[in-house]
mmCIF file of the N, C-alpha and C atoms, coordinates in Angstrom:
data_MODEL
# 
_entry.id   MODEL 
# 
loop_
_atom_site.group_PDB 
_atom_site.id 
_atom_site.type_symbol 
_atom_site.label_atom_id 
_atom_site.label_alt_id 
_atom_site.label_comp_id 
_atom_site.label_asym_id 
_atom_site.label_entity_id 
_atom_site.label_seq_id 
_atom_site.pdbx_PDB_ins_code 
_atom_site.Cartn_x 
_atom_site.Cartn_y 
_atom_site.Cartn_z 
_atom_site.occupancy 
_atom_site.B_iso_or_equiv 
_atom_site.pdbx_formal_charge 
_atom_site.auth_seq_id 
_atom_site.auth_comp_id 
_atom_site.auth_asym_id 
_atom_site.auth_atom_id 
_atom_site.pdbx_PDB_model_num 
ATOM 1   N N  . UNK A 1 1  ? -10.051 -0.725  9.959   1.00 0.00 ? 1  UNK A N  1 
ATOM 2   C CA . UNK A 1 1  ? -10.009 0.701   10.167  1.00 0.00 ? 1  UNK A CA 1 
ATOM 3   C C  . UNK A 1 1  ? -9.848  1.032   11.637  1.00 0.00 ? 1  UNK A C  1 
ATOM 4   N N  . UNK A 1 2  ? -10.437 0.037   12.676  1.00 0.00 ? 2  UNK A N  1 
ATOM 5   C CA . UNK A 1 2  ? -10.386 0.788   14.056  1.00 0.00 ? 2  UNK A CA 1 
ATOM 6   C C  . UNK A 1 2  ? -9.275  0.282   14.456  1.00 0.00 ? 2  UNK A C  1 
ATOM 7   N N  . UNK A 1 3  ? -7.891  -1.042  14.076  1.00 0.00 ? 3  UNK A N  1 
ATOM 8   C CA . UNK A 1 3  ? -7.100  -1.533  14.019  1.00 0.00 ? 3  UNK A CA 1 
ATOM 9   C C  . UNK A 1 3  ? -6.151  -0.994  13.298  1.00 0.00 ? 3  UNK A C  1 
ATOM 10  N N  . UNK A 1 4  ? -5.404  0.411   13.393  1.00 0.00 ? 4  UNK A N  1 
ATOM 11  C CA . UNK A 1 4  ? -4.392  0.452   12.685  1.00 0.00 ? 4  UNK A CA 1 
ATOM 12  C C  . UNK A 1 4  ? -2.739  0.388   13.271  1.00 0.00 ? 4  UNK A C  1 
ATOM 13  N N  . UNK A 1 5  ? -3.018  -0.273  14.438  1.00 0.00 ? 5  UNK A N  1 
ATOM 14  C CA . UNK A 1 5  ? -1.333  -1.427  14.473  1.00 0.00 ? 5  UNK A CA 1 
ATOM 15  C C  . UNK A 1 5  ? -1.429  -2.341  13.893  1.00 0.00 ? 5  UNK A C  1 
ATOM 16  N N  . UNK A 1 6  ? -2.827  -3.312  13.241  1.00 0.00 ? 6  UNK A N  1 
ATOM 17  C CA . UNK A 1 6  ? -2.747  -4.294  12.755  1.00 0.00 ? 6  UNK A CA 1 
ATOM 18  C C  . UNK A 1 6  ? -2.217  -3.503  10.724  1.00 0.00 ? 6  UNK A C  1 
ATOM 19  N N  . UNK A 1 7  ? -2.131  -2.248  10.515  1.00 0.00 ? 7  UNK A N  1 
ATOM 20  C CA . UNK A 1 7  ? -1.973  -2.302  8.976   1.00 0.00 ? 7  UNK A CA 1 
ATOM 21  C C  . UNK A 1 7  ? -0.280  -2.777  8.506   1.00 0.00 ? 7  UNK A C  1 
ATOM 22  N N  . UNK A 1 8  ? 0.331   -2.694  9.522   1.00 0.00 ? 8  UNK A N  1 
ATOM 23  C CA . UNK A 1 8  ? 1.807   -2.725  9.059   1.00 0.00 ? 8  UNK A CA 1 
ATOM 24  C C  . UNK A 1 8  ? 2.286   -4.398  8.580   1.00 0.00 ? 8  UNK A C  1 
ATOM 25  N N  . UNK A 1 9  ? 1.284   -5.260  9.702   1.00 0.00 ? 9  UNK A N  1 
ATOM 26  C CA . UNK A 1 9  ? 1.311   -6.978  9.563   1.00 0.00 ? 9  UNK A CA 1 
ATOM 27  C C  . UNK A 1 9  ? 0.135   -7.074  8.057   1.00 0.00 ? 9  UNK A C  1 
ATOM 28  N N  . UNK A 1 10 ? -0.787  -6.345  7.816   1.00 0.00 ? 10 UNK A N  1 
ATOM 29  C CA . UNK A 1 10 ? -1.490  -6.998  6.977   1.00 0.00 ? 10 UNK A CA 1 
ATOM 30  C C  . UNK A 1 10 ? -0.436  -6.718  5.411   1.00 0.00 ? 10 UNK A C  1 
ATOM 31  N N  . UNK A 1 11 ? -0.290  -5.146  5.400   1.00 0.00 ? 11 UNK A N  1 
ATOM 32  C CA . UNK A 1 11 ? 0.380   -4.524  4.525   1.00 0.00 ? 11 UNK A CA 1 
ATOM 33  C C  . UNK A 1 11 ? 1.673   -5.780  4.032   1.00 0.00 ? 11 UNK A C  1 
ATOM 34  N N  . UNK A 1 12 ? 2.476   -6.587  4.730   1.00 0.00 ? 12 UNK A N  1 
ATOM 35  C CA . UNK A 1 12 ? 3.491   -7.142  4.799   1.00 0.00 ? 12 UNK A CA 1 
ATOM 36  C C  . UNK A 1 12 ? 3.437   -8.438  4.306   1.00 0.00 ? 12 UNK A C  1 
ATOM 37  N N  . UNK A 1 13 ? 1.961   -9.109  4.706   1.00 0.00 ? 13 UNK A N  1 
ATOM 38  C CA . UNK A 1 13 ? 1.183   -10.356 4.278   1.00 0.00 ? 13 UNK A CA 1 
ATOM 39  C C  . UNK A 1 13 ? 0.859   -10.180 2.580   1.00 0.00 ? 13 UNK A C  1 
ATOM 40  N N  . UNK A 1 14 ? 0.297   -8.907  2.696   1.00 0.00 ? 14 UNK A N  1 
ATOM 41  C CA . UNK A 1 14 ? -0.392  -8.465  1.133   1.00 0.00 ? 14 UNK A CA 1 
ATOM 42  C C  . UNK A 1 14 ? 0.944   -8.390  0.265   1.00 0.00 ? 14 UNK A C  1 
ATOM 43  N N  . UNK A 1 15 ? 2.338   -7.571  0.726   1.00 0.00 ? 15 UNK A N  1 
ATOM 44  C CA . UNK A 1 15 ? 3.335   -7.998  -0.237  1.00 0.00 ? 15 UNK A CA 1 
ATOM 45  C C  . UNK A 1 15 ? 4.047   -9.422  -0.290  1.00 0.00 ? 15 UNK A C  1 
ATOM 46  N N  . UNK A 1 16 ? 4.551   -9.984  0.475   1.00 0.00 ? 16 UNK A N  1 
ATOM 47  C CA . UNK A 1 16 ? 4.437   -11.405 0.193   1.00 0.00 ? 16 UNK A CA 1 
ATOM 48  C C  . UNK A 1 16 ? 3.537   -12.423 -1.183  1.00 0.00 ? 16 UNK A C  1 
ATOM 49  N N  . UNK A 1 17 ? 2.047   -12.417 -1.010  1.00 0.00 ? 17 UNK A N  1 
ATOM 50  C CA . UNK A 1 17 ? 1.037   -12.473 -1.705  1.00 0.00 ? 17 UNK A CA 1 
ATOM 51  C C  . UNK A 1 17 ? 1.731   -12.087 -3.103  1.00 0.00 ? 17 UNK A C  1 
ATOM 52  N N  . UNK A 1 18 ? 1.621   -10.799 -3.338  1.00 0.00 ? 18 UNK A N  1 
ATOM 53  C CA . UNK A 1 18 ? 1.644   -10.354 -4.838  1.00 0.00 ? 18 UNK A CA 1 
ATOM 54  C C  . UNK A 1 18 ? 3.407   -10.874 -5.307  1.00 0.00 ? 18 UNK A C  1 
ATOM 55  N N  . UNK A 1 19 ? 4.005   -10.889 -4.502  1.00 0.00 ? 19 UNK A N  1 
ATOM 56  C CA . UNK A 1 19 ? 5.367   -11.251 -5.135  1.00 0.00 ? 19 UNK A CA 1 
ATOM 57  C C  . UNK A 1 19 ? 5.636   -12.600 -5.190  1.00 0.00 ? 19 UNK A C  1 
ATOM 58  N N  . UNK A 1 20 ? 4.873   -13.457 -4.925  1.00 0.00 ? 20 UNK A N  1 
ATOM 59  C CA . UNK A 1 20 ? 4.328   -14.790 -5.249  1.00 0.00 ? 20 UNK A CA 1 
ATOM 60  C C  . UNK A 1 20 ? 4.054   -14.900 -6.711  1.00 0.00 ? 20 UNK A C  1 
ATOM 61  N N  . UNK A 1 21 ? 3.251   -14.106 -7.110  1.00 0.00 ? 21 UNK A N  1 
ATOM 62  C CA . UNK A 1 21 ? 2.629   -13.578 -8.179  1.00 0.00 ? 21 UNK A CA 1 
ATOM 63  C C  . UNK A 1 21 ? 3.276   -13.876 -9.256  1.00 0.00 ? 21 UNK A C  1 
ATOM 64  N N  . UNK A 1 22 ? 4.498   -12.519 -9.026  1.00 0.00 ? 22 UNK A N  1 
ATOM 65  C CA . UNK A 1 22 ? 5.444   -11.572 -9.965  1.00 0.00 ? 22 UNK A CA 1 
ATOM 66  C C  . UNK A 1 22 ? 4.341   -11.433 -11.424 1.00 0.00 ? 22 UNK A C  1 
ATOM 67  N N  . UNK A 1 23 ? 5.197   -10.350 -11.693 1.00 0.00 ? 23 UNK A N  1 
ATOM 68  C CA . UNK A 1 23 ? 7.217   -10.242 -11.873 1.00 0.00 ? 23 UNK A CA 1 
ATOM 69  C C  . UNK A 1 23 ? 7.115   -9.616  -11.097 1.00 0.00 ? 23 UNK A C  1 
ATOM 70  N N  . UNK A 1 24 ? 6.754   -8.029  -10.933 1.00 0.00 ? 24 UNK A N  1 
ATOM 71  C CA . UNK A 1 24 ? 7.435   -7.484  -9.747  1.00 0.00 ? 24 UNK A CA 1 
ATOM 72  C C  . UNK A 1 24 ? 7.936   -7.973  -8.633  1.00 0.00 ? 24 UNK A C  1 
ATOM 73  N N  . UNK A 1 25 ? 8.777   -7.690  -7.713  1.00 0.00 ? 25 UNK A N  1 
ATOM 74  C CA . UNK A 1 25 ? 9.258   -8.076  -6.486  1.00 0.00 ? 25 UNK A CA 1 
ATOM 75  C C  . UNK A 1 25 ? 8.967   -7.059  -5.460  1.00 0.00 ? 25 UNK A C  1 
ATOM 76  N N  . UNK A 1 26 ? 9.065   -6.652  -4.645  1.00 0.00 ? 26 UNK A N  1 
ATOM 77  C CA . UNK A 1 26 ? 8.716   -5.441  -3.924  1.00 0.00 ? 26 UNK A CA 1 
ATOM 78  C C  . UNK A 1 26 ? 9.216   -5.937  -2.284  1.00 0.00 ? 26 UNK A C  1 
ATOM 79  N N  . UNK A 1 27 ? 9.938   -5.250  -1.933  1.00 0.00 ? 27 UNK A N  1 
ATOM 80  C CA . UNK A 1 27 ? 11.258  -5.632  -0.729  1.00 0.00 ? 27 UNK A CA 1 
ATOM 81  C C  . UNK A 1 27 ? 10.957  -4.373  0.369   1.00 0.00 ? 27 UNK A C  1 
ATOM 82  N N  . UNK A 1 28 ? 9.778   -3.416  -0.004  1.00 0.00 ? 28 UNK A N  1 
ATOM 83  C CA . UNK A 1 28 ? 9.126   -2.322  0.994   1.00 0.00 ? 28 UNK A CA 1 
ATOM 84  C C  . UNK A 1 28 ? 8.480   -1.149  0.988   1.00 0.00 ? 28 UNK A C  1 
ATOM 85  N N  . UNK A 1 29 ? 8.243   -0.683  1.816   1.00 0.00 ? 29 UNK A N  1 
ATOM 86  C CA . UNK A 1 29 ? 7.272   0.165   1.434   1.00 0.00 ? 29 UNK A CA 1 
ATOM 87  C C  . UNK A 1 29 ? 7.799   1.579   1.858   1.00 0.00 ? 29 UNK A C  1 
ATOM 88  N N  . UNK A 1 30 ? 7.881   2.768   0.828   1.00 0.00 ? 30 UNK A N  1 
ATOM 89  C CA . UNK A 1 30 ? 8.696   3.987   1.321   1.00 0.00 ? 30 UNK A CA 1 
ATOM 90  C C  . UNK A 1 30 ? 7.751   4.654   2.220   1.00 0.00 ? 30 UNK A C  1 
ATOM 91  N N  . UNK A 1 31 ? 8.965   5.334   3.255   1.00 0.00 ? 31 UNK A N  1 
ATOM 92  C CA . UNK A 1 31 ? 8.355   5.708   4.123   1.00 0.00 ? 31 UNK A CA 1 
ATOM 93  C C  . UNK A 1 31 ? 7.202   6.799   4.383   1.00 0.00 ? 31 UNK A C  1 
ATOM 94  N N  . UNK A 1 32 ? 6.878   7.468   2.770   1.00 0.00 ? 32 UNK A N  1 
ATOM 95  C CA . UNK A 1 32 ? 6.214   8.875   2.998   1.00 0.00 ? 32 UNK A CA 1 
ATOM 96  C C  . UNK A 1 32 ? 4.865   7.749   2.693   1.00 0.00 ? 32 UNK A C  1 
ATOM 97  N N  . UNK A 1 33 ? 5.070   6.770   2.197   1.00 0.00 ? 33 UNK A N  1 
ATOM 98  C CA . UNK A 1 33 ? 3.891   5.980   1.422   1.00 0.00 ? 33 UNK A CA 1 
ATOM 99  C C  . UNK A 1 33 ? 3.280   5.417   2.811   1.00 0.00 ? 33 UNK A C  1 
ATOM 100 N N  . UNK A 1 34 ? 4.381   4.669   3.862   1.00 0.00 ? 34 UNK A N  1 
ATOM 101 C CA . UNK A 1 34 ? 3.675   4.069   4.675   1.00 0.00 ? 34 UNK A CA 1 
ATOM 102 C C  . UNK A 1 34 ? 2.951   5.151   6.049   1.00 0.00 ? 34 UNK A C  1 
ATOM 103 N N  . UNK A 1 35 ? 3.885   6.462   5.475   1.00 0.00 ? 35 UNK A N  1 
ATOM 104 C CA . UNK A 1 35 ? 3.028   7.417   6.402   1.00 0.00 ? 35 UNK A CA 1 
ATOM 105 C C  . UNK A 1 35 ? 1.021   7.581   6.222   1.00 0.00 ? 35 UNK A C  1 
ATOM 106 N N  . UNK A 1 36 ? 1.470   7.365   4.830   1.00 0.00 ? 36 UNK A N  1 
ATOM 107 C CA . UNK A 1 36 ? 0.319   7.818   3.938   1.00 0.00 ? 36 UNK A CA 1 
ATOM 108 C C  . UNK A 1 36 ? -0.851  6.613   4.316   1.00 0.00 ? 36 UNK A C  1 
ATOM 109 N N  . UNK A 1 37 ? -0.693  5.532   3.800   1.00 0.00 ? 37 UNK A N  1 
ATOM 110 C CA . UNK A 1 37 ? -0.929  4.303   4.546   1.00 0.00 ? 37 UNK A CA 1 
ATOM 111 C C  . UNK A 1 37 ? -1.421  4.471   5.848   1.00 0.00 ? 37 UNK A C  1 
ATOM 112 N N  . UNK A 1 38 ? -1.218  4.453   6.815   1.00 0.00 ? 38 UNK A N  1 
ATOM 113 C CA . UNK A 1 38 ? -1.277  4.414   8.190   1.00 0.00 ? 38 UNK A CA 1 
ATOM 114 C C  . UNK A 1 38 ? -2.667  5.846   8.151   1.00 0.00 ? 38 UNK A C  1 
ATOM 115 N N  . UNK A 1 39 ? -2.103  6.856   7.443   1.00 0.00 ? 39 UNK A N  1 
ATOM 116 C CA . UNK A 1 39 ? -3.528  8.248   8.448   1.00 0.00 ? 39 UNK A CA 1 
ATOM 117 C C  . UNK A 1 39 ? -4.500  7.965   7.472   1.00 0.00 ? 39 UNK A C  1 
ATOM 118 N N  . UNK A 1 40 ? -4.498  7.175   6.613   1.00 0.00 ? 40 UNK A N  1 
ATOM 119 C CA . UNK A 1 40 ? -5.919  6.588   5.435   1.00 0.00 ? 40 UNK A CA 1 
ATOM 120 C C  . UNK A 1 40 ? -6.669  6.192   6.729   1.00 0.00 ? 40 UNK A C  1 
ATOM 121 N N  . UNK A 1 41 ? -7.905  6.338   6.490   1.00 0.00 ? 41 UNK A N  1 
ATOM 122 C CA . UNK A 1 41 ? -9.140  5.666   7.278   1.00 0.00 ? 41 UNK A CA 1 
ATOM 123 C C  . UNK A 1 41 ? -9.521  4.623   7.253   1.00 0.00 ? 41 UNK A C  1 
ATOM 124 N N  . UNK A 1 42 ? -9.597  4.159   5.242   1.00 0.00 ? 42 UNK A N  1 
ATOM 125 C CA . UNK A 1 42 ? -10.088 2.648   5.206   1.00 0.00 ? 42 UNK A CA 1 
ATOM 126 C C  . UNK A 1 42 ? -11.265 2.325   5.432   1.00 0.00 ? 42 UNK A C  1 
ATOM 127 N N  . UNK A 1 43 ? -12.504 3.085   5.072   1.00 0.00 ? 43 UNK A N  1 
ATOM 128 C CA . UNK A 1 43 ? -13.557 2.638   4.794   1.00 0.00 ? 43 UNK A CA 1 
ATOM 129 C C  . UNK A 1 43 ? -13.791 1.605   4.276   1.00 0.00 ? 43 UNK A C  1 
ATOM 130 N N  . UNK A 1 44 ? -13.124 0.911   3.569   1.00 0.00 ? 44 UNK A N  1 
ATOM 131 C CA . UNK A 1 44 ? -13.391 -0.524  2.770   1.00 0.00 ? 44 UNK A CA 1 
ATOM 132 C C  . UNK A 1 44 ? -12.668 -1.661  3.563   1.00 0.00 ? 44 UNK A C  1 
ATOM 133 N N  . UNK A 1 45 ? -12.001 -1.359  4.592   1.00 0.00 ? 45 UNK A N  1 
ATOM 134 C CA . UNK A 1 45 ? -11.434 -2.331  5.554   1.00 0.00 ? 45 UNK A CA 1 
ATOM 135 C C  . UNK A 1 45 ? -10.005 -3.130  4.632   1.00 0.00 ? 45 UNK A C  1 
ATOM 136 N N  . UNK A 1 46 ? -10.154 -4.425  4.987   1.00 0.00 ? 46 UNK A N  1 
ATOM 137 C CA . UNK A 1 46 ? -9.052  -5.101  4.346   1.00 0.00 ? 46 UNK A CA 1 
ATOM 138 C C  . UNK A 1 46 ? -9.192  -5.241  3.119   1.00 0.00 ? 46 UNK A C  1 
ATOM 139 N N  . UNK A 1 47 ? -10.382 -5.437  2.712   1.00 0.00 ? 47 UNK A N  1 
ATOM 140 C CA . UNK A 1 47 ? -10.393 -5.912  0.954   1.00 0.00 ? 47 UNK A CA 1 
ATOM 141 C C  . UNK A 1 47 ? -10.105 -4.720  0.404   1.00 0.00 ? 47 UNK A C  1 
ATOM 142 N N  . UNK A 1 48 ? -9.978  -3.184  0.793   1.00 0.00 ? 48 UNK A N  1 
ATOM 143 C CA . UNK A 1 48 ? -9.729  -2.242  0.050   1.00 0.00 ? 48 UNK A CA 1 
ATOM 144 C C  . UNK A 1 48 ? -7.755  -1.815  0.546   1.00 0.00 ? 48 UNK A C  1 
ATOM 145 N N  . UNK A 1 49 ? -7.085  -2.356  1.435   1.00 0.00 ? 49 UNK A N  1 
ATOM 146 C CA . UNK A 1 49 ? -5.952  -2.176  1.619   1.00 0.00 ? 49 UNK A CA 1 
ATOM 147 C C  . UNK A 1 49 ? -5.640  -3.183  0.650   1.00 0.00 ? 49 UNK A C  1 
ATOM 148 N N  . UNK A 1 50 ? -6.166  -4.380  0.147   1.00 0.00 ? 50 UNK A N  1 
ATOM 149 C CA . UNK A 1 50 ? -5.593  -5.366  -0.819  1.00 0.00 ? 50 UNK A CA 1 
ATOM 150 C C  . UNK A 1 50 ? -5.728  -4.627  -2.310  1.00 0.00 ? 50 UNK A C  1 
ATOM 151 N N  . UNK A 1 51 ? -7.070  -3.679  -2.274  1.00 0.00 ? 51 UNK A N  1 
ATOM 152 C CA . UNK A 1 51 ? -6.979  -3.502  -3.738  1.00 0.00 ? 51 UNK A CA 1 
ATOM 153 C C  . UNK A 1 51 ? -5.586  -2.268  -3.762  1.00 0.00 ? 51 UNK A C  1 
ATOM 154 N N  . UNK A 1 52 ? -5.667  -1.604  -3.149  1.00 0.00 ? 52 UNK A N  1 
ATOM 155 C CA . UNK A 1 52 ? -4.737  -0.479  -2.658  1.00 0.00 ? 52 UNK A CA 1 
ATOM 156 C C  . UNK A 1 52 ? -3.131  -1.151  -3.238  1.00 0.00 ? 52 UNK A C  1 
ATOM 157 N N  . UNK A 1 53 ? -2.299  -2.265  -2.467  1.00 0.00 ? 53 UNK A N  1 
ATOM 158 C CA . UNK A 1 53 ? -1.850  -2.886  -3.135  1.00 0.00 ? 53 UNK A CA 1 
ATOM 159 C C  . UNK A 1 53 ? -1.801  -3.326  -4.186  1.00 0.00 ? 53 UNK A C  1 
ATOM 160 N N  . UNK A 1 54 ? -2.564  -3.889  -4.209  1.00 0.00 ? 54 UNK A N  1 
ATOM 161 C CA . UNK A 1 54 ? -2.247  -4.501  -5.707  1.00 0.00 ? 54 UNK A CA 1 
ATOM 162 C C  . UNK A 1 54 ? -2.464  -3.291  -7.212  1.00 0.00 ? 54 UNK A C  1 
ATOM 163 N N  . UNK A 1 55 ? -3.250  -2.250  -6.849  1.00 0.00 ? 55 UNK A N  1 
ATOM 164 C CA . UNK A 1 55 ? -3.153  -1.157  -7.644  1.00 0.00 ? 55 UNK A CA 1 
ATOM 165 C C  . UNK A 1 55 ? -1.597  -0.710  -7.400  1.00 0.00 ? 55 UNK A C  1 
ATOM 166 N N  . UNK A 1 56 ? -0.877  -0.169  -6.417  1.00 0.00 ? 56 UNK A N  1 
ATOM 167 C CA . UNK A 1 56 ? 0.622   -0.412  -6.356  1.00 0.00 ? 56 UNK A CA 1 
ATOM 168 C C  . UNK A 1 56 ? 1.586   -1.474  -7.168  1.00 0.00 ? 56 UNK A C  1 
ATOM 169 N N  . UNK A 1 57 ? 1.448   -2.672  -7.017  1.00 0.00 ? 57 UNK A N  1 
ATOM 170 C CA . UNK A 1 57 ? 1.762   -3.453  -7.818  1.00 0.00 ? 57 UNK A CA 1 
ATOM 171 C C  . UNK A 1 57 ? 1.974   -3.525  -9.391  1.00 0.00 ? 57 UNK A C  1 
ATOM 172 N N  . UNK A 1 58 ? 0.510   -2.949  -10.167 1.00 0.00 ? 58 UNK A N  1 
ATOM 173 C CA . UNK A 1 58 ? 0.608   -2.719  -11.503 1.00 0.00 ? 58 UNK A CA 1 
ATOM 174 C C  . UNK A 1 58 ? 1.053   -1.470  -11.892 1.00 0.00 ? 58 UNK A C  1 
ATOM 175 N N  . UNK A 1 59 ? 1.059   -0.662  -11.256 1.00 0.00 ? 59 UNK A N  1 
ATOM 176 C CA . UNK A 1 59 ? 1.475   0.625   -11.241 1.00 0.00 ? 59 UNK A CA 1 
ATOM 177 C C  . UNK A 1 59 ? 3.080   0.985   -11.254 1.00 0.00 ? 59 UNK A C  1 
ATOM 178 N N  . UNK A 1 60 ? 3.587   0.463   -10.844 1.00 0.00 ? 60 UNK A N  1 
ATOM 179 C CA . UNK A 1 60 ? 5.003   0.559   -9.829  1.00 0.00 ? 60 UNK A CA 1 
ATOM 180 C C  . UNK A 1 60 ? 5.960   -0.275  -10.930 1.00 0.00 ? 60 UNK A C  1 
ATOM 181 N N  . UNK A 1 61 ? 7.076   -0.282  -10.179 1.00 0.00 ? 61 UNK A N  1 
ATOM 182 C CA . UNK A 1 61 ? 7.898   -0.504  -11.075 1.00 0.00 ? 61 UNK A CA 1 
ATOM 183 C C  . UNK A 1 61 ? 9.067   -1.445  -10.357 1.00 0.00 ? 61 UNK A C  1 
ATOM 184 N N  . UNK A 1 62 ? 9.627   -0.705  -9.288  1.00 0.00 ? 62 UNK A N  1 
ATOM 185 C CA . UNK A 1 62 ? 10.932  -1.056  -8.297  1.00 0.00 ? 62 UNK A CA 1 
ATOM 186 C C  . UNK A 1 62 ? 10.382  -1.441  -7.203  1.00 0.00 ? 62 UNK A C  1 
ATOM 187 N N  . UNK A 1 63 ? 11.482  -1.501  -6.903  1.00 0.00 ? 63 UNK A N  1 
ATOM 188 C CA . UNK A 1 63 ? 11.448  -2.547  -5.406  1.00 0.00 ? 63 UNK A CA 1 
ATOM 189 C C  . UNK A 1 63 ? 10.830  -2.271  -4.478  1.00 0.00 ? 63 UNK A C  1 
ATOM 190 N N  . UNK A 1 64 ? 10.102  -0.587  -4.489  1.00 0.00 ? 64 UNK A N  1 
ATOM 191 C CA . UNK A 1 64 ? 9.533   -0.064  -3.362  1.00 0.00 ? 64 UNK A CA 1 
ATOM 192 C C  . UNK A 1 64 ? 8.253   0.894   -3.889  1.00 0.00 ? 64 UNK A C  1 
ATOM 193 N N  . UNK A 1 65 ? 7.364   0.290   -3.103  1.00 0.00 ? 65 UNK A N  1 
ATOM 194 C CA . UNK A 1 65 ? 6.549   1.109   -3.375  1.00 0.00 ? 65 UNK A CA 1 
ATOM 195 C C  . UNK A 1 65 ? 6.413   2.092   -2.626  1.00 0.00 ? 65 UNK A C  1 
ATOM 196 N N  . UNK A 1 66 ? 6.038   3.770   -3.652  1.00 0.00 ? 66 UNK A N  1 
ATOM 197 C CA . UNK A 1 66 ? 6.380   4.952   -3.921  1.00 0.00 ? 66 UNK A CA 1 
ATOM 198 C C  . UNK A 1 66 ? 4.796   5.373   -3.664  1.00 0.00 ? 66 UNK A C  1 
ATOM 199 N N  . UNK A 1 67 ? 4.830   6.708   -2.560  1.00 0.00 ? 67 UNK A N  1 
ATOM 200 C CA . UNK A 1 67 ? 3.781   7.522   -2.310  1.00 0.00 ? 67 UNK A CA 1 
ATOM 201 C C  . UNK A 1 67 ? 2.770   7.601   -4.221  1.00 0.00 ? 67 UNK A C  1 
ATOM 202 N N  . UNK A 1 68 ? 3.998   7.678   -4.464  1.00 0.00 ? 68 UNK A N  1 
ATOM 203 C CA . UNK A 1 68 ? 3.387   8.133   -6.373  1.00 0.00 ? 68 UNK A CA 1 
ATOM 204 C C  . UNK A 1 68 ? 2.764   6.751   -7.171  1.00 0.00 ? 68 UNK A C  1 
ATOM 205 N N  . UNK A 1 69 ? 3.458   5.365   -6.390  1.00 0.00 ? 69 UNK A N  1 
ATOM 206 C CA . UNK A 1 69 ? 2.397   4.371   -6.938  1.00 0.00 ? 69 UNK A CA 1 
ATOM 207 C C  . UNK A 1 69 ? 1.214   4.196   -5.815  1.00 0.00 ? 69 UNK A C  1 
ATOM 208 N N  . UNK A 1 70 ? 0.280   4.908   -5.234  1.00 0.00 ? 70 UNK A N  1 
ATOM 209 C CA . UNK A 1 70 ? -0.420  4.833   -4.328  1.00 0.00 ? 70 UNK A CA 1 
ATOM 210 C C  . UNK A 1 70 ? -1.854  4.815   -5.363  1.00 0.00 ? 70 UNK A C  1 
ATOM 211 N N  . UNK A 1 71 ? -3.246  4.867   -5.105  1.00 0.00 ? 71 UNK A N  1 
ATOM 212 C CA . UNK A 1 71 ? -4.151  5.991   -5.922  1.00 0.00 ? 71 UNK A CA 1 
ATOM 213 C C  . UNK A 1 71 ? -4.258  7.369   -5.542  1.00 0.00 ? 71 UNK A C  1 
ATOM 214 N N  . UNK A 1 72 ? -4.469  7.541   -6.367  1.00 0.00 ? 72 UNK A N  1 
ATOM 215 C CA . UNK A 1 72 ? -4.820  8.889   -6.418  1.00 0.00 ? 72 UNK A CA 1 
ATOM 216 C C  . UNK A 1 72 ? -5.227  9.921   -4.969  1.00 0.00 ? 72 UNK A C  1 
ATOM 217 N N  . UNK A 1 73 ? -6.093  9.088   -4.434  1.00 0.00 ? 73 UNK A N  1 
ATOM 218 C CA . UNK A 1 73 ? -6.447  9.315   -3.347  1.00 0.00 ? 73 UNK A CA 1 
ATOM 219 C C  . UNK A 1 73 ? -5.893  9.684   -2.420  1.00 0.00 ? 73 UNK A C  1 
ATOM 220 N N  . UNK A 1 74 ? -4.459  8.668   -2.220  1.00 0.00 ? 74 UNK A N  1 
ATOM 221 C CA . UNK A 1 74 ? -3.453  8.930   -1.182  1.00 0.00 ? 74 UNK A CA 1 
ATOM 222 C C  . UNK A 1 74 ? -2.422  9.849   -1.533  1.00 0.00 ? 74 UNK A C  1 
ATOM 223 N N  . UNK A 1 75 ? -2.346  10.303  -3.086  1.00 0.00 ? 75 UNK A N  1 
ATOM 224 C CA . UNK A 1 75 ? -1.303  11.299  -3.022  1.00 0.00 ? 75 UNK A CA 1 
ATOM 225 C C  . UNK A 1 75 ? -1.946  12.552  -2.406  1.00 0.00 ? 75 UNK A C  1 
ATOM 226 N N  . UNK A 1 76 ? -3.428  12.649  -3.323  1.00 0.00 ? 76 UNK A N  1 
ATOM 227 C CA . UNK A 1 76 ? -4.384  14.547  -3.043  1.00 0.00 ? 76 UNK A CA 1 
ATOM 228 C C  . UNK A 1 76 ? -4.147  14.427  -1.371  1.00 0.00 ? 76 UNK A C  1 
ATOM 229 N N  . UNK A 1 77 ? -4.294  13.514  -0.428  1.00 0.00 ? 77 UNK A N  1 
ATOM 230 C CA . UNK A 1 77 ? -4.656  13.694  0.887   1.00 0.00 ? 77 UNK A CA 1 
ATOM 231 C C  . UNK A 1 77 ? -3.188  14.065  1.410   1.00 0.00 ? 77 UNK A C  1 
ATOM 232 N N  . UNK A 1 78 ? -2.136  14.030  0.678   1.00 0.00 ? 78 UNK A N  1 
ATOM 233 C CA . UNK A 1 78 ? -0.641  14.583  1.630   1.00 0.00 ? 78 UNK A CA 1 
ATOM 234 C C  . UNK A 1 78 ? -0.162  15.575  0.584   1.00 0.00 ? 78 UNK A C  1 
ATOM 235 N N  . UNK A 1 79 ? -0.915  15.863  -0.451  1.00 0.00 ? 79 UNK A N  1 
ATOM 236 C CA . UNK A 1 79 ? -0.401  17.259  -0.918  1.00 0.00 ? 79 UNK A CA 1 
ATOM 237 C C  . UNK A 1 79 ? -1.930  18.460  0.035   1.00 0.00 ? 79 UNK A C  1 
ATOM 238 N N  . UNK A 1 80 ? -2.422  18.248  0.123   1.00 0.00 ? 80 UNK A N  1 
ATOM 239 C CA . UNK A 1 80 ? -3.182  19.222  1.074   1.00 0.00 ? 80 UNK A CA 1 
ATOM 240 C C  . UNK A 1 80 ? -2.336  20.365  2.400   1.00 0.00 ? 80 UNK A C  1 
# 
């Protein structure tokens, strides 16, 4: 949380990870999402940017994850 130049390297590590996984593949992250991403606070530190992901992951569909596969959380905070 007090590290957020480090979210763009972790974020990048964490997709790698899940597309190891599959099936999905996931090739990036859209940009309103990684806006969204970045002004999150992150009270839960890294283990909650992993669940964050990987809730993206089952959620999602294409190649990019979408402000709309985020939780919940991150859509209410950019429709405000």
């Amino acid at each position: 949380r007090e590290r957020r130049a480090d979210i763009d390297g972790l974020l990048r590590a964490l997709l790698q990870r899940y597309n190891a996984r599959g099936p999905r593949r996931v090739v990036d992250i859209a940009p309103e999402a990684m806006r969204a991403l970045l002004d999150y606070s992150w009270p839960g530190n890294v283990r909650e940017l992993q669940n964050v992901v990987e809730y993206a992951f089952a959620v999602g569909r294409g190649p990019l994850i979408t402000l709309d596969e985020l939780p919940p959380e991150f859509r209410e905070a950019t429709a405000q």
